[in-house]
C-alpha positions in Angstrom: -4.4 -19.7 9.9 -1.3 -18.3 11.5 1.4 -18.1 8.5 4.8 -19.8 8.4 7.8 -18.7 6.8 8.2 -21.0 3.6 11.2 -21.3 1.5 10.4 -20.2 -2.1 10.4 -23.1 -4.3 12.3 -23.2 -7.8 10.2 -25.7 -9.7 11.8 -27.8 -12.6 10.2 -27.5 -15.9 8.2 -30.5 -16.8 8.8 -32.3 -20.5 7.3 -30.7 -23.4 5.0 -32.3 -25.8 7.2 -33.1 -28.8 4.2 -31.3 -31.3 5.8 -28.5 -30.1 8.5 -26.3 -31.1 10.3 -23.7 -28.6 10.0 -19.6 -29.4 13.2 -18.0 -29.6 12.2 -15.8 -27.0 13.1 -16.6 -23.6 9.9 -16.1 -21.7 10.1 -16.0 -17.6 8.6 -18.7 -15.6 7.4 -16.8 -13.4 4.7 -14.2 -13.0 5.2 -10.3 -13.8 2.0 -8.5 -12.8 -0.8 -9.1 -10.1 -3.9 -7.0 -12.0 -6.2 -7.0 -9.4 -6.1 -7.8 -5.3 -9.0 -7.5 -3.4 -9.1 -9.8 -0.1 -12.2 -10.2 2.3 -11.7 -9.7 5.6 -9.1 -11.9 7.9 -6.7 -11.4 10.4 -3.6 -11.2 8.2 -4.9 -7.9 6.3 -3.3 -4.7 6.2 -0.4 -6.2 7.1 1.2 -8.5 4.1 1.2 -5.8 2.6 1.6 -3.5 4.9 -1.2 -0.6 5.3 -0.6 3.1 5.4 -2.3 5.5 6.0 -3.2 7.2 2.9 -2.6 4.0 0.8 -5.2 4.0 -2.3 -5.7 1.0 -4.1 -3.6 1.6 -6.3 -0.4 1.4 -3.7 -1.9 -2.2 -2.0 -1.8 -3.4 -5.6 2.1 -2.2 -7.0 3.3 -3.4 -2.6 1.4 -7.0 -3.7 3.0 -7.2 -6.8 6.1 -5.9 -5.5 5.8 -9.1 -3.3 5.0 -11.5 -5.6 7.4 -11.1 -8.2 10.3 -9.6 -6.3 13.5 -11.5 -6.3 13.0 -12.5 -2.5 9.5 -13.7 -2.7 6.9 -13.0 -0.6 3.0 -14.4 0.6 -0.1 -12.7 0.4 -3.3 -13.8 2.0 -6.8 -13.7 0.6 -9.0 -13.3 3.9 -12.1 -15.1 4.4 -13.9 -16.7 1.9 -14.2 -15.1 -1.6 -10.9 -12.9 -1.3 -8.9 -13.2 -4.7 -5.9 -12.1 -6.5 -5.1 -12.1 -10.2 -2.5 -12.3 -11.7 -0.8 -13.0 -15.2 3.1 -14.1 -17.0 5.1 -12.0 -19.7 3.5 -14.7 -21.9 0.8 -17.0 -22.4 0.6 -19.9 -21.0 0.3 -22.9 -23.4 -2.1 -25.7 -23.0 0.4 -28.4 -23.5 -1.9 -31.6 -24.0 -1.8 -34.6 -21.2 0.8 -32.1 -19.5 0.6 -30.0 -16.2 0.7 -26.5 -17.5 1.1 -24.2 -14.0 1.7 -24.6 -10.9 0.5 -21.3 -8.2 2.7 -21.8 -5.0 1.3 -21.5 -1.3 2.7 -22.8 2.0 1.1 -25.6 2.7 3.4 -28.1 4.9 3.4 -31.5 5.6 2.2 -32.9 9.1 4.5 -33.4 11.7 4.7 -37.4 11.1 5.6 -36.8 7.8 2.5 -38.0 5.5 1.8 -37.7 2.4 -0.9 -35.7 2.6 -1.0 -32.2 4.2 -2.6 -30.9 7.7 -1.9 -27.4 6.6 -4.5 -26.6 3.5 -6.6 -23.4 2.9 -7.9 -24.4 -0.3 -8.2 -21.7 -3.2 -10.6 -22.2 -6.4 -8.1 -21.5 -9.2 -9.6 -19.8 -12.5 -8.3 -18.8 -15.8 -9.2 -16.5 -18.7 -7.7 -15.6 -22.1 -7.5 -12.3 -23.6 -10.0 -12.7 -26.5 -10.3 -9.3 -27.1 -6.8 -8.5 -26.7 -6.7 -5.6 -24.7 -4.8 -6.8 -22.2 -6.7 -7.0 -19.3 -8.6 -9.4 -17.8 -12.0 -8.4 -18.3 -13.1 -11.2 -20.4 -15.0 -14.8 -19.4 -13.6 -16.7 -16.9 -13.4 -20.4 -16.6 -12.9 -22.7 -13.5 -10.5 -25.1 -13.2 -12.7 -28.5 -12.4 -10.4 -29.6 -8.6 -11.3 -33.2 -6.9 -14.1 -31.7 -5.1 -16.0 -29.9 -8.2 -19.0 -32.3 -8.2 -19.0 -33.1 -4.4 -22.3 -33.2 -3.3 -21.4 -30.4 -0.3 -19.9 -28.2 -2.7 -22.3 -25.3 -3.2 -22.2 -23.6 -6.7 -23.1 -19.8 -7.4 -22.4 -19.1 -3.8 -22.6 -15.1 -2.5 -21.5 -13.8 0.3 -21.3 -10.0 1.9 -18.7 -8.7 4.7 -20.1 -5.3 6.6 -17.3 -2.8 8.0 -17.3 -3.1 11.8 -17.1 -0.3 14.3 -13.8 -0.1 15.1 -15.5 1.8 18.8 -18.0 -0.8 19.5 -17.4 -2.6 22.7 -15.6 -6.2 21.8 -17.2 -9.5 22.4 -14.5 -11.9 23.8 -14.9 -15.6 24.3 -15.0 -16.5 28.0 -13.6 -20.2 27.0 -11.4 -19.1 24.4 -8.8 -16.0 25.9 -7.4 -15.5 22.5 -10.9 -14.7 20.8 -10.8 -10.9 21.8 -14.0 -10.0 19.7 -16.3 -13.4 18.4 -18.7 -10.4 17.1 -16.2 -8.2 14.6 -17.1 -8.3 11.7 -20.7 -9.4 10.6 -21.3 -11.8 7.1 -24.3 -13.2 5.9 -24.1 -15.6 3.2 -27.1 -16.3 -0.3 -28.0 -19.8 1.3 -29.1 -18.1 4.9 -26.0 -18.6 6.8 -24.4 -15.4 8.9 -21.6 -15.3 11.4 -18.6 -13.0 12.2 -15.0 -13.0 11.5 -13.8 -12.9 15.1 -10.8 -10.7 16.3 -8.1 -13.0 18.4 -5.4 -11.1 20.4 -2.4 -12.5 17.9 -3.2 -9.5 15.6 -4.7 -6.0 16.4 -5.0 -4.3 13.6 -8.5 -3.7 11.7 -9.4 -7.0 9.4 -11.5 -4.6 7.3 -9.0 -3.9 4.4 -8.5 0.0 5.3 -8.1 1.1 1.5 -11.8 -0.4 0.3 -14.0 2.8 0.2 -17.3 0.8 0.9 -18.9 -0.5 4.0 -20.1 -3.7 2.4 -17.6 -6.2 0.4 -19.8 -8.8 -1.7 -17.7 -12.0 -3.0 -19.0 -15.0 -5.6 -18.3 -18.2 -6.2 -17.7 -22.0 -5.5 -18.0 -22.5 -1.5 -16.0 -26.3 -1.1 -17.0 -28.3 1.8 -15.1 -27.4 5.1 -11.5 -29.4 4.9 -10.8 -28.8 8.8 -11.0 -31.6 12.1 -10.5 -32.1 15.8 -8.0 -34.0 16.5 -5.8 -34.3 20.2 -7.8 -30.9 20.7 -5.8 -29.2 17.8 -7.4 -28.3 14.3 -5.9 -30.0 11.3 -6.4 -29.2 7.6 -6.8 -32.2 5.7 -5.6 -31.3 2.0 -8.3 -32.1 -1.1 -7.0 -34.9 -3.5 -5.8 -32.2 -6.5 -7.2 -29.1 -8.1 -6.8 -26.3 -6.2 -4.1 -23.9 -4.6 -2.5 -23.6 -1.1 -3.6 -27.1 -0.9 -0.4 -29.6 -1.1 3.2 -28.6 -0.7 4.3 -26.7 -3.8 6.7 -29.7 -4.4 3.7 -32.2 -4.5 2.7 -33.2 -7.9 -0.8 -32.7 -6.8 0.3 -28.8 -6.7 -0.2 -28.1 -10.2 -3.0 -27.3 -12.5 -4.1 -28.7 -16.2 -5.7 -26.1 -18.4 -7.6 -29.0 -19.7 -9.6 -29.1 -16.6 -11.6 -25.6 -17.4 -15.3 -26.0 -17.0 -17.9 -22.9 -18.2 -20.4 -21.6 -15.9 -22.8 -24.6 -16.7 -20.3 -27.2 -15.8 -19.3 -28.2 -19.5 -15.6 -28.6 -20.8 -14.0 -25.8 -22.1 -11.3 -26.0 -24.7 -8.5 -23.2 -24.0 -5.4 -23.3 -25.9 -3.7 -20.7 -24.1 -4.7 -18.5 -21.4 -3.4 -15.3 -19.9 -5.0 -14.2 -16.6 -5.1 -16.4 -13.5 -7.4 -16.0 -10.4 -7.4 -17.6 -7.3 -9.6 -16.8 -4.5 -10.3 -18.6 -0.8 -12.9 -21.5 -1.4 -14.1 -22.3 2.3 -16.0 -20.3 4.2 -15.0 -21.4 7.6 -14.1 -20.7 11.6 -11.6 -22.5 13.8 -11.4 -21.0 17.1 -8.0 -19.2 18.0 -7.1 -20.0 14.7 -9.6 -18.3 12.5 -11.0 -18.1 9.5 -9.4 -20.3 7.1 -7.9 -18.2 4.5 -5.7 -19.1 1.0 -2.3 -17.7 0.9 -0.7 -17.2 -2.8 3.6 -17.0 -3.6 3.4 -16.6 -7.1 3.1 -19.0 -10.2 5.3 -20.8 -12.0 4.7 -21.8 -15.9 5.8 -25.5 -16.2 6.7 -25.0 -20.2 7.1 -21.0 -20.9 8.9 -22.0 -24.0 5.8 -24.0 -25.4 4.5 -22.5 -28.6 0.3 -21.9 -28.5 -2.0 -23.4 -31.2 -4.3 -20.6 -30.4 -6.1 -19.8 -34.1 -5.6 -22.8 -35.2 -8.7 -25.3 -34.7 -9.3 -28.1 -31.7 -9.1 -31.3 -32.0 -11.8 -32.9 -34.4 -12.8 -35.2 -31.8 -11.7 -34.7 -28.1 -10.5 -37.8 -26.2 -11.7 -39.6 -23.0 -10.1 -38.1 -19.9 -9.4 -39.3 -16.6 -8.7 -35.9 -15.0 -7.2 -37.4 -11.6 -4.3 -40.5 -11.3 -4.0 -42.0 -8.6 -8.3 -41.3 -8.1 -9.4 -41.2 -4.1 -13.3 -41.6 -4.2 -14.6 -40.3 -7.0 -13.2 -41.1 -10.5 -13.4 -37.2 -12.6 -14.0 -38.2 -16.6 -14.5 -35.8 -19.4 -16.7 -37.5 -22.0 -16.7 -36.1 -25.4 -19.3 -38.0 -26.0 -22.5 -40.1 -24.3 -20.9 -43.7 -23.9 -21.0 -46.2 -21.3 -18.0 -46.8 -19.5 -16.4 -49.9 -17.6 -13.8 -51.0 -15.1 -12.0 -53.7 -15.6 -9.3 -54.7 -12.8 -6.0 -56.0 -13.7 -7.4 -60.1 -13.5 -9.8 -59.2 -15.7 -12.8 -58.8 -13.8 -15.6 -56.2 -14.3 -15.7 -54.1 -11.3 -17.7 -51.2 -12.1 -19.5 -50.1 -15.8 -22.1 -46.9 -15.7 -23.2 -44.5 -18.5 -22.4 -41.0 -19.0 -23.3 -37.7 -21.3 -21.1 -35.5 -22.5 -19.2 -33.3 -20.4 -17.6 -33.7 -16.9 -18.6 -36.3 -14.2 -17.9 -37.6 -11.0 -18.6 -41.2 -10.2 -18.5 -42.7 -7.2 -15.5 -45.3 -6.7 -15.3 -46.0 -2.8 -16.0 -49.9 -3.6 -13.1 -50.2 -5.7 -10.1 -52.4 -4.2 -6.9 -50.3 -4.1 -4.3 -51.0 -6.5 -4.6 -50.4 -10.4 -7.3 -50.4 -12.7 -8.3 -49.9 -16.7 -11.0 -47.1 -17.5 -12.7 -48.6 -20.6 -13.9 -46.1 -23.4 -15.3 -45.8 -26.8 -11.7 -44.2 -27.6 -9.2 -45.4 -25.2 -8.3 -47.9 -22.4 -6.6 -45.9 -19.6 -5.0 -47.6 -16.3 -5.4 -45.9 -13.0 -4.5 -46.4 -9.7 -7.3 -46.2 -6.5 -5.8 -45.0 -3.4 
């Protein structure tokens, strides 16, 4: 998607838990260091940051971070499905508990009649890691941050994909309909569930997609595909933006726009408690095509901690028993709970009346909700009674 200059956003810091206490060092809200960058193909790389010739590595990375955390700002796209970027603070950043803890910035914009939601989003998994064996880089397990769309029955898990180098020579492919699509055959993928296409070239940007620094002919990328968030509407593509959970997805003023540490899931799905973490990755979580406008690809500003003055707990031990959770309010769909236990569950709406009660195990859960009236509700635990709001 073609980018847009966005104004950088300086985010207030949210209330801190009054457990508690502030260090006495003043830690930076924002991010300090981009450790890795390696972006799948798309027609915004090699040039945010700009390619030389020459450039290793090495120099994309320091002209990324030079980007990110200069005074002035800067975006950075992640290509095609896959492409990521990590990065990390001066500090770690605290899970403060029932508070938004981070927030990574985009620019995502509102549609033109002023909605609430956006028409704008390229949706990026967002995953976090702590330095367990404090070296310093981020080379240790990674979790993923559990977003509205985790347990959607079209999100594929443990998904692969590989991009091939294209022949700059070859003779292009345009599309007859489509003027703008200068080559629909550029660069070839092919995907673990069977699926293959191209990332097409369109005339708004010549240069090669390939990134020109990445030595290989093949770039292999793993993760979470989300379902496609695009539609046709008046002829034009719009974007529609997921309900919470995941970056370049709502304006980076939208309270939807931030991120709970508390929403970490392992590889199996289960809950993970992190009481601080230090690396953050974000990579493009749709893998698809829309005509002149391309691939669909997640663009990154930064991150801003929402507490860097929060002390961590890390060392000391969890909660004995770990509460209830309602990971979304308001809840579109799909109500997300973490169980720390197997319990059944009830709805009760504000007269009174039962509307929905189901069982669950331990662990997290998505339950169907689309019968629900709109208007506010009372999740009913074993542990705790907590009001919601349907949309």
């Amino acid at each position: 998607m073609r980018q847009q200059s966005k104004k950088k956003w300086i985010l207030p810091l949210t209330g801190l838990w009054m457990g508690l206490t502030l260090s006495a060092q003043q830690n930076s809200p924002r991010i300090d260091r981009v450790y890795d960058y390696r972006p799948a193909p798309g027609q915004f790389i090699n040039v945010s940051p700009e390619y030389g010739p020459g450039d290793t590595r090495e120099d994309i990375l320091r002209k990324v971070e030079e980007l990110l955390t200069g005074e002035d700002g800067g975006l950075v796209s992640l290509g095609a499905y896959g492409g990521y970027i990590v990065f990390g603070f001066d500090h770690p950043v605290v899970n403060v508990p029932d508070e938004p803890d981070f927030r990574v910035t985009g620019n995502v914009f509102v549609n033109a009649g002023g909605g609430a939601l956006s028409e704008s989003s390229e949706p990026g998994i967002v995953m976090v890691a702590r330095d367990v064996n404090g070296n310093g880089l981020p080379d240790d397990a990674w979790y993923e941050l559990a977003g509205s769309e985790y347990s959607h029955p079209q999100t594929v898990h443990s998904y692969r994909i590989t991009y091939y180098r294209p022949d700059e020579n070859k003779t292009p492919a345009p599309d007859a309909a489509n003027p703008a699509l200068t080559d629909t055959t550029y660069i070839r993928w092919i995907d673990s569930r069977g699926g293959q296409g191209y990332v097409s070239a369109n005339s708004f940007h010549t240069q090669p997609y390939y990134p020109q620094w990445e030595d290989a002919d093949s770039l292999v990328f793993e993760g979470a595909r989300l379902p496609d968030n695009y539609r046709i509407e008046s002829g034009g593509y719009l974007f529609q933006a997921f309900e919470w959970g995941y970056a370049d997805n709502r304006p980076n003023a939208d309270a939807h726009s931030a991120f709970n540490i508390d929403w970490a899931v392992d590889a199996d799905g289960q809950p993970v408690h992190l009481p601080e973490i230090h690396f953050i990755k974000v990579y493009t979580a749709v893998n698809q095509y829309c005509g002149w406008l391309g691939e669909t690809s997640t663009e990154v500003g930064g991150a801003v901690d929402l507490h860097p003055d929060a002390v961590s707990t890390a060392g000391q031990s969890p909660p004995a028993v770990a509460r209830t959770q309602l990971v979304a309010n308001p809840v579109g769909d799909r109500l997300l709970i973490v169980s720390p236990v197997g319990q059944t569950l009830q709805v009760i709406g504000m007269d009174g009346v039962r509307r929905m009660s189901f069982r669950v195990e331990s662990g997290t859960v998505a339950v169907p909700c689309s019968s629900l009236p709109q208007g506010f509700h009372i999740l009913v635990a074993q542990d705790r009674a907590i009001k919601f709001r349907k949309q």
